[in-house]
N, C-alpha and C positions, 0 to 999 in steps of 0.2 A: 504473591500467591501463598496458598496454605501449606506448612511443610508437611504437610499429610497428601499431599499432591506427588503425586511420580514425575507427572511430567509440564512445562517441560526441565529438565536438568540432561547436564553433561553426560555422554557414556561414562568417562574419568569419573567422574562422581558417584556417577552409578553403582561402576563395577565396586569404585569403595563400598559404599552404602551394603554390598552383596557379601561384599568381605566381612565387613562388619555385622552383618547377621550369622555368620558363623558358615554360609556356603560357599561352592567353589565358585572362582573367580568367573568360569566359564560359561555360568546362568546368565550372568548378566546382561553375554552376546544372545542366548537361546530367548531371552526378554526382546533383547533389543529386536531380533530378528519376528517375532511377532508382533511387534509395532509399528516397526518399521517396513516391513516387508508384508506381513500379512494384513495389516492394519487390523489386528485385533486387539482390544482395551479392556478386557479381563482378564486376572489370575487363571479363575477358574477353566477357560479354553486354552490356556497353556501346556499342553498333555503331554509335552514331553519334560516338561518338569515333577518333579516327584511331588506328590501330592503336600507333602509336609513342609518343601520348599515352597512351595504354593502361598500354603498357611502362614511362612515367615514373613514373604513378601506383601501378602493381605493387612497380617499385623502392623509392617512397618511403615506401610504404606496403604492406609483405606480408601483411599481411590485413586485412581490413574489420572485422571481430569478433572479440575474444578467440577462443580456444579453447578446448578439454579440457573443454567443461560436458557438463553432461548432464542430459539428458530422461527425465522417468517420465512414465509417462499411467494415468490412474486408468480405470475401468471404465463412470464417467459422464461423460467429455469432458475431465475435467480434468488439466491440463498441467503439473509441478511440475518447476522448472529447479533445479540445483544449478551455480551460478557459483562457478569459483575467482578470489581476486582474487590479484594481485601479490606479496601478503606473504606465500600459502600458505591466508588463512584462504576460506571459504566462505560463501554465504548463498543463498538460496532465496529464488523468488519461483515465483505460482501462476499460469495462466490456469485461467479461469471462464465457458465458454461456454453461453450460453443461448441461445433460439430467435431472437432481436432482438438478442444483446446478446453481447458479448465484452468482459468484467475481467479484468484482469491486477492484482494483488496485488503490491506492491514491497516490496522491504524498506529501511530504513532504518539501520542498523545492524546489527553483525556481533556476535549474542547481542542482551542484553536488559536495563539495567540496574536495571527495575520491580520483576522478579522476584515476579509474579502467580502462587499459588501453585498454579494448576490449567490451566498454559501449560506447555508442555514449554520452548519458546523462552527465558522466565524462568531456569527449570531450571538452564541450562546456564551463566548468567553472561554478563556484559558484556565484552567485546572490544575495540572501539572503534567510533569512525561511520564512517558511508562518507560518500565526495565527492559530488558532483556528476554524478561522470564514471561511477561505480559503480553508484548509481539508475540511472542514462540508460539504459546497454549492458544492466540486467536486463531494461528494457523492448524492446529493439531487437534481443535475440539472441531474447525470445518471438517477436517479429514475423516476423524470421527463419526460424524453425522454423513456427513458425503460418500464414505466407506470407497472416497478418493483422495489419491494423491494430485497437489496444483502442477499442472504443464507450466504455468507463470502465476511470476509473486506480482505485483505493484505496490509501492507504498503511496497510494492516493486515497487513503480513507480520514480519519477524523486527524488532526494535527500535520502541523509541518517537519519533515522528515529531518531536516537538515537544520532544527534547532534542536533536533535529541542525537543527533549524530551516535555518540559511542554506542549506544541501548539498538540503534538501525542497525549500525556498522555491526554490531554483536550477533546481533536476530541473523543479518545475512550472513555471519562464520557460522552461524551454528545450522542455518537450512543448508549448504552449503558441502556443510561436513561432511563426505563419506559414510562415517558411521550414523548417520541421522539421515535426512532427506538425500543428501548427496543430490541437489539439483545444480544446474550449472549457472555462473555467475549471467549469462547472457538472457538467461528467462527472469531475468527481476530489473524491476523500473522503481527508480526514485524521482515521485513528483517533489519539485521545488518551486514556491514563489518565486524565488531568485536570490536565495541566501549566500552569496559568493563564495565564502568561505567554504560552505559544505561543497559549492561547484568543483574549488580547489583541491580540496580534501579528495573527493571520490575520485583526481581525474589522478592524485598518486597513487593509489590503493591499486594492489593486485584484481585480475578477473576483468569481466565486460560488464559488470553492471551497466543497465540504461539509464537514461537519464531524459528527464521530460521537464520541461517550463513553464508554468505556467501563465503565461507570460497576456494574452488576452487583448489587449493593443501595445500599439508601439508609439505613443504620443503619453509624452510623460505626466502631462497634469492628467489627461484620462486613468493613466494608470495609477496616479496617486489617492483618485477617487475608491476605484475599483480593487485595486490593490495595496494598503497603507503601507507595506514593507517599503514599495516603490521608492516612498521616500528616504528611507534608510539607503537605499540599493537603485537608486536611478539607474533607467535603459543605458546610460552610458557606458555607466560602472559596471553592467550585467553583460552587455552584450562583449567588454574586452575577459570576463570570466569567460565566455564562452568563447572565444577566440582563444584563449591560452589554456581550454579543456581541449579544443580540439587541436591543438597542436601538437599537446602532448599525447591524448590518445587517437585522435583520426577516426575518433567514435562519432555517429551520425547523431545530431541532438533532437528530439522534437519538442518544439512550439506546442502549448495547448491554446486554445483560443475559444474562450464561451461568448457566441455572439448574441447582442441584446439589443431589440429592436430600441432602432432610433440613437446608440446608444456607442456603438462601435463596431456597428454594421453599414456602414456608408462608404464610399467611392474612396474618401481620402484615408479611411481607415487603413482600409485596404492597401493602399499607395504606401502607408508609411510602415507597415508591416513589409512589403516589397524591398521597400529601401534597408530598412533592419534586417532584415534576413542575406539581401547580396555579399556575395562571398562567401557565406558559410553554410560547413554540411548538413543542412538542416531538412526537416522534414514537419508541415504544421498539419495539425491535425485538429479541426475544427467539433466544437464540443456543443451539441443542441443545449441548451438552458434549462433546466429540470423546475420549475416555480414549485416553491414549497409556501407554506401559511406564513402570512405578515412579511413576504418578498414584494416588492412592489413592481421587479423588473420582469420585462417579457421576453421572450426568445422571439428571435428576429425571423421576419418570416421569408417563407421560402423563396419567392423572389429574390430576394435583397442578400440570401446568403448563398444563391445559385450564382449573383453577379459578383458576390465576392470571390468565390472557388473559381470564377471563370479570370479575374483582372492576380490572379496566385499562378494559376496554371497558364498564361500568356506569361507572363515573366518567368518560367522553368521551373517553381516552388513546387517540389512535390508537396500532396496535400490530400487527405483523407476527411470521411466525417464519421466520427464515432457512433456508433446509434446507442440510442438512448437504452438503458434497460435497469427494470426494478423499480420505476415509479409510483410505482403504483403500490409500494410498499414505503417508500422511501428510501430507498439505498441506490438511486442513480447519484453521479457526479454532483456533491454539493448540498446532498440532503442530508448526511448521517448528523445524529446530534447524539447518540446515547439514550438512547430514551424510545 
């Protein structure tokens, strides 16, 4: 990001930065406390700083948040940001408002290197990661515009979370923080293809972060189709990750599961998801299909995904279905491409 950008960066950093213009150390919190707390993003409404402080902080800093993104809003509340970063490239991130509840959707990466083949995001190819600083400001320029704070994070937007690990792990210390969002580790989700290691990694780390799979069948040539990591990370090798996540944390996992007619919406589908899920604390939570341009696959229809939730809920799976939202803009599950 631009070092002409305030935010996001460190309070530490900050208060330097404060020092370093020659004010007291104690602005820094009176900044932070309008930001944070008031969610306001000018100098100029800062009234309890002295106007010439004002002027330092302007100087040093010409804007609070990037610029040039842009805002779509879909037809049921939702909010779909296109960020440009520095080098030119772009990424998207969603808000998800509900009656209780306000999600913001991060991304993690610029493309997609899984390349899931019923993702438009996949589609388009991998880029590279983002930082630290790139996650933050997706979340801080919604807040911005939303003139809200998120009730819950999920990292389910453009890229795979758990191939930029330190830049996630980083993003969630710093919403996290106290002096910053101070949200709690239990309102944020990490979707994962099934990258083991990241499985490992998060189930040492302090906090309740969630954790979500997307996982989508459980018959492994299906899933090599659908999901290329598979190959890398076959159901075997995913499901004893998940075993030895929940041992150590006794955290409840869920399953995502996009069903596609004719495709891995059938009886035996069904069955071998049954069987991969026995024993473990799990929760599936079944994802309608969003078709975007030049996808060829269809969402399974109702029939056929009423008799799968019915042969889930006879063997004790707890199991939900997400409803679909932002389509009609692009930004449901599996649309974001940057663009």
């Amino acid at each position: 990001m631009s070092s002409t950008s305030l935010l996001p960066i460190r309070f530490e950093d900050f208060q330097k930065a404060v020092a370093d213009l020659g004010l007291e150390k104690f602005r820094a919190r009176q900044v932070w406390d309008w930001l944070f707390g008031k969610l306001v993003f000018e100098f100029e409404a800062m009234t309890n700083l002295p106007a010439a402080a004002r002027e330092r902080l302007r100087e040093a800093f010409p804007r609070i948040l990037p610029e040039g993104y842009e805002i779509q809003r879909g037809a049921d509340g939702t909010a779909k940001l296109a960020l440009p970063l520095a080098d030119g490239a772009r990424v998207e991130a969603v808000s998800l408002p509900d009656d209780d509840a306000l999600t913001f959707c991060l991304s993690s990466q610029q493309g997609c290197p899984v390349g899931c083949t019923f993702c438009r995001t996949g589609s388009l190819g991998f880029h590279r990661n983002l930082t630290v600083e790139e996650i933050a400001v997706q979340l801080m320029v919604l807040v911005k515009v939303l003139h809200a704070k998120p009730t819950n994070i999920v990292f389910m937007g453009m890229g795979e979370p758990f191939l930029n690990r330190p830049a996630v792990f980083g993003a969630i210390d710093l919403f996290t923080d106290p002096k910053q969002l101070g949200l709690a580790t239990r309102r944020i989700t990490i979707s994962t293809a099934g990258v083991v290691e990241g499985i490992a990694e998060l189930a040492k780390r302090p906090g309740e972060v969630n954790l979500a799979i997307s996982l989508h069948t459980a018959d492994d040539d299906a899933r090599s189709l659908l999901v290329p990591l598979n190959r890398r990370y076959p159901l075997a090798r995913l499901r004893q990750a998940v075993v030895d996540y929940l041992a150590r944390t006794n955290r409840r996992v869920s399953f995502e599961v996009t069903l596609l007619r004719g495709v891995n919406d059938r009886l035996s589908d069904a069955l071998n998801l049954v069987r991969f899920c026995e024993g473990l604390l799990c929760h599936v939570n079944i994802v309608r299909f969003n078709p975007f341009p030049s996808c060829s696959y269809r969402p399974s229809p109702e029939p056929a995904e009423k008799e799968f939730r019915k042969v889930l809920k006879k063997a004790g799976i707890p199991v939900t279905v997400r409803r679909s939202r932002g389509a009609d803009i692009l930004a449901a599950c599996g649309q974001l491409a940057g663009r």
